[in-house]
C-alpha positions in Angstrom: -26.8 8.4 -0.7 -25.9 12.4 -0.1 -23.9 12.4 2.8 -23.7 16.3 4.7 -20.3 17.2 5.7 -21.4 17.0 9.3 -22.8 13.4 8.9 -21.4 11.3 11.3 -22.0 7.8 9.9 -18.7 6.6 8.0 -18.6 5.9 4.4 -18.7 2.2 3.3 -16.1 -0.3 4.0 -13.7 -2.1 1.6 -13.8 -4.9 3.8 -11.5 -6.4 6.2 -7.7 -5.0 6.0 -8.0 -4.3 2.4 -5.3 -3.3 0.4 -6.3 -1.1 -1.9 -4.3 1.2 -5.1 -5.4 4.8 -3.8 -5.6 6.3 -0.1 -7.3 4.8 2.3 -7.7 4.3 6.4 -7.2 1.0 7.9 -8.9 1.5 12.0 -8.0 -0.3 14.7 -10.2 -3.6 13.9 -9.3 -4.0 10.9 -12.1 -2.0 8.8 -10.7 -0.3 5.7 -12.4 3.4 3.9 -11.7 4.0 0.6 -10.5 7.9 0.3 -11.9 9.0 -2.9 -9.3 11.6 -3.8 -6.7 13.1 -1.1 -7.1 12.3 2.8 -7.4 16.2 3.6 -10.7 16.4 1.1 -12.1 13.2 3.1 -11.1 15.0 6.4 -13.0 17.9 5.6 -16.4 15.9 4.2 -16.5 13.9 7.3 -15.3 16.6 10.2 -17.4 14.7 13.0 -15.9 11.4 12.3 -12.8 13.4 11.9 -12.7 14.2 15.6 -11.7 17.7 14.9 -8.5 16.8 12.8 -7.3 19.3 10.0 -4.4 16.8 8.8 -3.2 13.4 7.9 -1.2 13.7 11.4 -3.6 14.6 13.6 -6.2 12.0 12.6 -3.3 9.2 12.9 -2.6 10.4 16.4 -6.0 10.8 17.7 -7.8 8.6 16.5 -4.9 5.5 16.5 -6.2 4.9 12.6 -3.5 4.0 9.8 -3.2 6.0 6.9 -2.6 4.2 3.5 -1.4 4.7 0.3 -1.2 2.2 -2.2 1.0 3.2 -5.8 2.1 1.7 -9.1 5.0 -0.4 -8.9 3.6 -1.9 -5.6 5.1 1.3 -3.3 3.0 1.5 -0.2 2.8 4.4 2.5 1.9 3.6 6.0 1.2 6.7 8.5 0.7 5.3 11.9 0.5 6.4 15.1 3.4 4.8 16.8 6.0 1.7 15.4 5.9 -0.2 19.2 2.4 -0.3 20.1 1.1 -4.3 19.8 -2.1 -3.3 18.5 -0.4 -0.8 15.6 2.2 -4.0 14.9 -0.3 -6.6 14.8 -2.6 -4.6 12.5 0.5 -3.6 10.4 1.4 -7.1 10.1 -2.3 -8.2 9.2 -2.3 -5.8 6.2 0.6 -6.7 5.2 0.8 -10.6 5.3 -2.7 -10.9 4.1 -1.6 -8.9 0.8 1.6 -9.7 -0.1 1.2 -9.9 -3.5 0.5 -6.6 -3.7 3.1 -4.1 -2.1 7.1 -4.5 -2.6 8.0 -2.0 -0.8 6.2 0.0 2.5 7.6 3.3 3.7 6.4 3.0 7.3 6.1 6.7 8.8 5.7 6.7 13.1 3.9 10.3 13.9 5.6 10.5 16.9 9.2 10.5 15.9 11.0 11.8 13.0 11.9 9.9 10.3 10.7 6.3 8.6 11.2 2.5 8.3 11.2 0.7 4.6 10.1 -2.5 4.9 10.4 -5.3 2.1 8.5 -8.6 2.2 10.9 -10.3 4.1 10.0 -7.6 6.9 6.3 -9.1 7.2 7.2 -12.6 7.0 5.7 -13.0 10.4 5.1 -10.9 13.8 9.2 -11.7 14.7 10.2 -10.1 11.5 8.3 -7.3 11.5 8.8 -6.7 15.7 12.6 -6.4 14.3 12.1 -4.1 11.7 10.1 -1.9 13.3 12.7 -1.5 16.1 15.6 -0.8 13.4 16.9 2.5 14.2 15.0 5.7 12.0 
């Protein structure tokens, strides 16, 4: 199915926190979008559902959705709104513990300070864990 860049519908779902190699978004409840290509490109083919964002950033921030980015090696990139909100942690934590197997390291980026948290899979063992890595000091 075409899909107009003002369509307002979003793309299919890769299922319930997903953890997928490539870019993807991971929303509030848990649904996952695969981003065929880079997040700007998908920003631009999906402007309504977009909510007038231009940038990784602004999405994060207004629409509270994760952005993620899966490498080789198991390196995985986590954009997110804010480290201390319950509902980011607990769906931080979901992703994570539910695929374990398949990160080693996640660079956790909060869009509303500077700086970033690396977590390992000691981090994520459960919500105590990652509550105290989060907090660590950027």
């Amino acid at each position: 199915m075409n899909r107009s860049p003002k369509d307002t519908r979003l793309p299919s779902s890769a299922g319930s926190f997903a953890l997928l190699h490539g870019a993807s978004w991971l929303t509030s409840d848990g649904e996952v979008y695969v981003v065929p290509g880079f997040h700007e490109e998908w920003l631009r083919q999906h402007e309504e559902i977009a909510d007038g964002a231009r940038n990784v950033c602004e999405l994060v921030l207004r629409k509270r959705w994760i952005s993620v980015s899966l490498f080789d090696g198991g390196y995985l990139e986590l954009m997110v709104p804010d480290r201390r909100s319950a509902d980011i942690k607990a769906a931080v934590l979901e992703l994570l513990s539910r695929n374990a197997s398949s990160w080693k390291k996640a660079l956790v980026m909060s869009m509303d300070e500077e700086g970033y948290i690396m977590l390992e899979g000691s981090d994520a063992a459960d919500a105590a864990a990652l509550e105290a890595a989060l907090a660590r000091p950027l």
